[in-house]
BATIDREN-288365 format. One line per field, with one value per residue (C-alpha): x, y, z negated; residue in three letters. Coordinates in pm, 1 decimal. Layout:
BEGIN
px [X / ...]
py [Y / ...]
pz [Z / ...]
res [ALA / ...]
END
This chain:
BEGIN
px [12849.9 / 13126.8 / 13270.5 / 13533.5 / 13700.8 / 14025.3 / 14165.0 / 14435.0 / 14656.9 / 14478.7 / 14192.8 / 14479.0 / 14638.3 / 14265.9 / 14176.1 / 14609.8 / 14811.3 / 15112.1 / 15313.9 / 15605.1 / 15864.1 / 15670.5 / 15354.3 / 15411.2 / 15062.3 / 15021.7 / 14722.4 / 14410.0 / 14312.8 / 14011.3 / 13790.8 / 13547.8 / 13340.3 / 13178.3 / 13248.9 / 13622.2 / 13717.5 / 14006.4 / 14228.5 / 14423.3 / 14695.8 / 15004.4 / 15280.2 / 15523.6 / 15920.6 / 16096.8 / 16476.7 / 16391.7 / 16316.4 / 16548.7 / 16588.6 / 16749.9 / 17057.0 / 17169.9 / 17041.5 / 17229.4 / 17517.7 / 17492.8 / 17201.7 / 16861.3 / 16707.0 / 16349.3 / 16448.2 / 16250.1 / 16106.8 / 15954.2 / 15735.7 / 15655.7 / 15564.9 / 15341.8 / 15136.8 / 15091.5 / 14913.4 / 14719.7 / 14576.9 / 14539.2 / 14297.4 / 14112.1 / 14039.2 / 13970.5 / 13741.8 / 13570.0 / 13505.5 / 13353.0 / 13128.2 / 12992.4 / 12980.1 / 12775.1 / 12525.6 / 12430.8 / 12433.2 / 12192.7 / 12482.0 / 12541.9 / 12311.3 / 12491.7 / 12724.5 / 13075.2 / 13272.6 / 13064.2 / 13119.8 / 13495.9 / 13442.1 / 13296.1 / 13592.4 / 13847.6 / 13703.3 / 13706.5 / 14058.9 / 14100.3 / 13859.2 / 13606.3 / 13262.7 / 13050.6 / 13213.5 / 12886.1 / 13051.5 / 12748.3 / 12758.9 / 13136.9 / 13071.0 / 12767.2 / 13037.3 / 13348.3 / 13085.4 / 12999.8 / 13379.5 / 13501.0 / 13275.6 / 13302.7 / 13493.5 / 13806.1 / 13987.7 / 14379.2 / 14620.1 / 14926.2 / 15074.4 / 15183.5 / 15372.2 / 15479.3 / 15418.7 / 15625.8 / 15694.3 / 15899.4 / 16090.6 / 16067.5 / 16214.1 / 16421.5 / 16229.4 / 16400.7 / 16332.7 / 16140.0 / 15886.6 / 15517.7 / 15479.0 / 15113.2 / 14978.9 / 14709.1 / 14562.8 / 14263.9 / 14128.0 / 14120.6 / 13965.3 / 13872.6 / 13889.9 / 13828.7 / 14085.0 / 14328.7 / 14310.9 / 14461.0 / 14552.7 / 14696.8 / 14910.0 / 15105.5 / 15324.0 / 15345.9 / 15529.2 / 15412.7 / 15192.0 / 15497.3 / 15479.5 / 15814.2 / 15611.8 / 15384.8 / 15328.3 / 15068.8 / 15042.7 / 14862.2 / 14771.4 / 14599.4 / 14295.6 / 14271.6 / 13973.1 / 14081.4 / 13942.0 / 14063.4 / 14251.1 / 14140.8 / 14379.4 / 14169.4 / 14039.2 / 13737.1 / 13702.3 / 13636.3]
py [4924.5 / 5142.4 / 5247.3 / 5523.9 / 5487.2 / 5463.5 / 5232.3 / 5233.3 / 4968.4 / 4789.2 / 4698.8 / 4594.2 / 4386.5 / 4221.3 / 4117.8 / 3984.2 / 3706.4 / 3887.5 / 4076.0 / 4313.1 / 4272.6 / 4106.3 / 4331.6 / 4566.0 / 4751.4 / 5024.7 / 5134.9 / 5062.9 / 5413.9 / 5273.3 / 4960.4 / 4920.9 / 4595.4 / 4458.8 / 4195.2 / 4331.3 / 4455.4 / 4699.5 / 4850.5 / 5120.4 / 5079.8 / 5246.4 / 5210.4 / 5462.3 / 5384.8 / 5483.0 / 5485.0 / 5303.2 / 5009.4 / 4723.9 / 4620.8 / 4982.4 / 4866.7 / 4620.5 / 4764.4 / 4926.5 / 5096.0 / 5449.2 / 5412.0 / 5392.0 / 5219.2 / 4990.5 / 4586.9 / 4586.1 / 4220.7 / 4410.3 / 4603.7 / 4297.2 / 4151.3 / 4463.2 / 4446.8 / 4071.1 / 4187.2 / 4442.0 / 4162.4 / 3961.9 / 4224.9 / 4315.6 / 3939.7 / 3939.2 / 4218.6 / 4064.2 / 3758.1 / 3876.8 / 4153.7 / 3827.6 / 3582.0 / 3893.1 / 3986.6 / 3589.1 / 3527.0 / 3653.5 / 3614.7 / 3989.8 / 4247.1 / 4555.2 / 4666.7 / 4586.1 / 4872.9 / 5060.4 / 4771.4 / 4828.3 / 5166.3 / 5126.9 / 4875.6 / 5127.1 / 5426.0 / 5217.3 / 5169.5 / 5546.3 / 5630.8 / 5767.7 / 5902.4 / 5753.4 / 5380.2 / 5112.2 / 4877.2 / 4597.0 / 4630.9 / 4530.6 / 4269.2 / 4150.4 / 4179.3 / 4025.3 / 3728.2 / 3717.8 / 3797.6 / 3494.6 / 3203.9 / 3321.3 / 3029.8 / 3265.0 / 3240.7 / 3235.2 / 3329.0 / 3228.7 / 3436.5 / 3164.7 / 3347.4 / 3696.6 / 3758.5 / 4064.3 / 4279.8 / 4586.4 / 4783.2 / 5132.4 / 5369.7 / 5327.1 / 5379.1 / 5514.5 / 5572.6 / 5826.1 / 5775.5 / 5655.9 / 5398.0 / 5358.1 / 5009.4 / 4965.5 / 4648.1 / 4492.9 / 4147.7 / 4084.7 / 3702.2 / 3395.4 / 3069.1 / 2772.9 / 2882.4 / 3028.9 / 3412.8 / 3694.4 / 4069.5 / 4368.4 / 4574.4 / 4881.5 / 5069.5 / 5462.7 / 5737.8 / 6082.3 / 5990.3 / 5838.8 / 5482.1 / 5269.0 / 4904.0 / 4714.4 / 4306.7 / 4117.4 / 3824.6 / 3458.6 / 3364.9 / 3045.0 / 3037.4 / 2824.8 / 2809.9 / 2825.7 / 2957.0 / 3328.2 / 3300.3 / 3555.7 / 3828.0 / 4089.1 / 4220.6 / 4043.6 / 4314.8 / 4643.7]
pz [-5668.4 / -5742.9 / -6068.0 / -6100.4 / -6479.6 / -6596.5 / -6873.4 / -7097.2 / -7199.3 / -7439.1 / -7188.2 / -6939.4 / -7209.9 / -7259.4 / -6887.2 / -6789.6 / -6963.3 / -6938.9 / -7257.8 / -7238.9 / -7147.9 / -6847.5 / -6819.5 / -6586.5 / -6577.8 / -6782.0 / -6674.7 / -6438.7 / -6243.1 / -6035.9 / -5956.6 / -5663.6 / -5602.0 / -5353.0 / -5059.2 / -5051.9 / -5448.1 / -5432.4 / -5767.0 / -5824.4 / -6150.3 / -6281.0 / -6457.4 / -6588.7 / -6572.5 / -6897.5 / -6914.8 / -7202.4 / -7062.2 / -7087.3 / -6720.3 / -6688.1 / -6901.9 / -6641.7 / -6332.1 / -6295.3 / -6565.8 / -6474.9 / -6208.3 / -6289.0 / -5999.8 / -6042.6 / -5916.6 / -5636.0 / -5743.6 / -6094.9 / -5795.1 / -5624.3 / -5969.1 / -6035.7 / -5743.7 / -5846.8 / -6180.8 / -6020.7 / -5783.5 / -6096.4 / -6287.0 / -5960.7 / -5943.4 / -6330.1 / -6311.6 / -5976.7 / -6129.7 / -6528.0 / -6299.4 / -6081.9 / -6425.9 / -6581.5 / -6296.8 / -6289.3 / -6680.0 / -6975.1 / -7220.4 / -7166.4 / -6984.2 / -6989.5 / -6705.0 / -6766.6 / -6655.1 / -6971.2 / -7226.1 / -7162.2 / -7194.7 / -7515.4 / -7637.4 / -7501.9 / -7709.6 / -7999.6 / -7976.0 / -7943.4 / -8258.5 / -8080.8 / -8252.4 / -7951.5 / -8028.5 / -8015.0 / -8276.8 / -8237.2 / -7819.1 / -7880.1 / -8059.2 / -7797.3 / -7531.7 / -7677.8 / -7764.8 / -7383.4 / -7292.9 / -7511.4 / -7397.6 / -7008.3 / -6829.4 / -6718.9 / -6346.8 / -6388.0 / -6101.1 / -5997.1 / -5677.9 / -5471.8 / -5151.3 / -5034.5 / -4694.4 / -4532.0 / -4846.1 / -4747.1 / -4973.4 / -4812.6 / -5089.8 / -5413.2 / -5731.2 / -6049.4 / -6416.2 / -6484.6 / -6203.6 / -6204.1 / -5961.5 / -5862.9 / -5711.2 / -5481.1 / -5392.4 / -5137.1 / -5129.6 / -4772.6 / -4787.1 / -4981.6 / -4874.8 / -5110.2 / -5410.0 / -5187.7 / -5194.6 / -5017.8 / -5032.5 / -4920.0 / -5147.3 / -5148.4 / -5430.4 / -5431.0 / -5625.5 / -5618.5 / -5250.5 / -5074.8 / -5012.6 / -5167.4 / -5135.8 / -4918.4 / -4940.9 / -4838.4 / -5169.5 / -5166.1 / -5479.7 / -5616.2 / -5845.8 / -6204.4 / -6399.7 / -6799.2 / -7105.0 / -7204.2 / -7479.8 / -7775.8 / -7742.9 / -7814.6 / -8187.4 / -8278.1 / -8564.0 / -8354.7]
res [UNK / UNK / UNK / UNK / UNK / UNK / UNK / UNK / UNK / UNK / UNK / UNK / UNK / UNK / UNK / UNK / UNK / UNK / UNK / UNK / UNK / UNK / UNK / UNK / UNK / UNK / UNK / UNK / UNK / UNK / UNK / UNK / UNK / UNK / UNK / UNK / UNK / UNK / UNK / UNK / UNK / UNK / UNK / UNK / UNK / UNK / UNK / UNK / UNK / UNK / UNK / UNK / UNK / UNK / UNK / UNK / UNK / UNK / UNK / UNK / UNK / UNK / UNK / UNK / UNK / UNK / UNK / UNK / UNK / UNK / UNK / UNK / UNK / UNK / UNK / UNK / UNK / UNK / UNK / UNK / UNK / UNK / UNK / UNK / UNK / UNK / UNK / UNK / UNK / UNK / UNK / UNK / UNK / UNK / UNK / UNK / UNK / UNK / UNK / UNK / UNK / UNK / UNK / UNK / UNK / UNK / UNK / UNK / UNK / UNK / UNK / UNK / UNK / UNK / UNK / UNK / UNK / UNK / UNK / UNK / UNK / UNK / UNK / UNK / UNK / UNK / UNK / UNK / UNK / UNK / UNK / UNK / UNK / UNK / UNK / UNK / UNK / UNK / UNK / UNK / UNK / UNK / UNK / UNK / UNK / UNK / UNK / UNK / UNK / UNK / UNK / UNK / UNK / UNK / UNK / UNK / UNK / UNK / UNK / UNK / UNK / UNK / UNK / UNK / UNK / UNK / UNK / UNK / UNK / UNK / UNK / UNK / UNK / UNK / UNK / UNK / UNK / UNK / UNK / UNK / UNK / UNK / UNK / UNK / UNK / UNK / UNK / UNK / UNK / UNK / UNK / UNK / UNK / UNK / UNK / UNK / UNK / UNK / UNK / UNK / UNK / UNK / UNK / UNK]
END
């Protein structure tokens, strides 16, 4: 099953651990399940942002380890999102499909008329008591830097799980700007099981 739907930075800020100055997501473009997940997320590069004051004076240029570190969180919510669709489809806690009850969360953060306030509640119930898989990216295997990345740019992260075995996981990634590749890695992480910790609104 395939599910085309974009999410903003609240939802991204929901399924990762990780809070600015550190989170280096912005957004998630695309999610496909299935045997072999992939994920498509962005992130915009503001001159605003503080890594731009030291690196370096008087030349804007993206560390090329803040890439690497933004592929890792992409491979983190495609494993996120993998996991809660497989904890869903096998539990009764929550029947609806997940890609809409983030939906619904997301336009509830935006205002929107078409918010279901009591299937947000049903969900963040489900969400909160699901037993949670944390990752920690344990090696990078042939990253290339291929192009220099500046503020002002949108880099855009694509990544593939490739294969599982035990808690060992691996995938493919690559970073873009504007259709030209900059990145490619292939990452190892390691899987945890932990509870999610509540940092979403309970009061939608």
């Amino acid at each position: 099953m395939n599910k085309k739907m974009s999410f903003g930075a609240e939802i991204v800020q929901m399924l990762l651990p990780h809070r600015r100055p550190f989170l280096m997501v912005d957004r998630i473009l695309d999610f496909k399940s299935g045997k072999k997940p992939s994920l498509r997320a962005q992130r915009h590069l503001s001159i605003n942002e503080p890594v731009f004051a030291g690196h370096f004076p008087g030349l804007a240029l993206y560390p090329g380890a803040m890439t690497l570190e933004g592929l890792a969180q992409s491979a983190h919510l495609l494993m996120t999102l993998h996991h809660l669709q497989n904890h869903f489809s096998e539990s009764s806690a929550f029947t609806g499909e997940l890609m809409d009850a983030l939906h619904n969360i997301e336009m509830g953060y935006r205002f929107h008329p078409g918010y279901d306030a009591q299937q947000a509640k049903d969900f963040l119930a489900a969400f909160e008591e699901a037993s949670m898989l944390r990752f920690a990216v344990v090696g990078a295997v042939k990253a290339k830097f291929l192009k220099p990345v500046f503020a002002g740019e949108v880099l855009e992260y694509s990544v593939h799980l490739q294969r599982e075995l035990d808690h060992l996981i691996h995938f493919e990634t690559e970073a873009e700007v504007n259709g030209t590749l900059v990145a490619k890695a292939s990452l190892s992480a390691s899987q945890i099981h932990s509870e999610m910790p509540a940092y979403w609104r309970k009061d939608l």
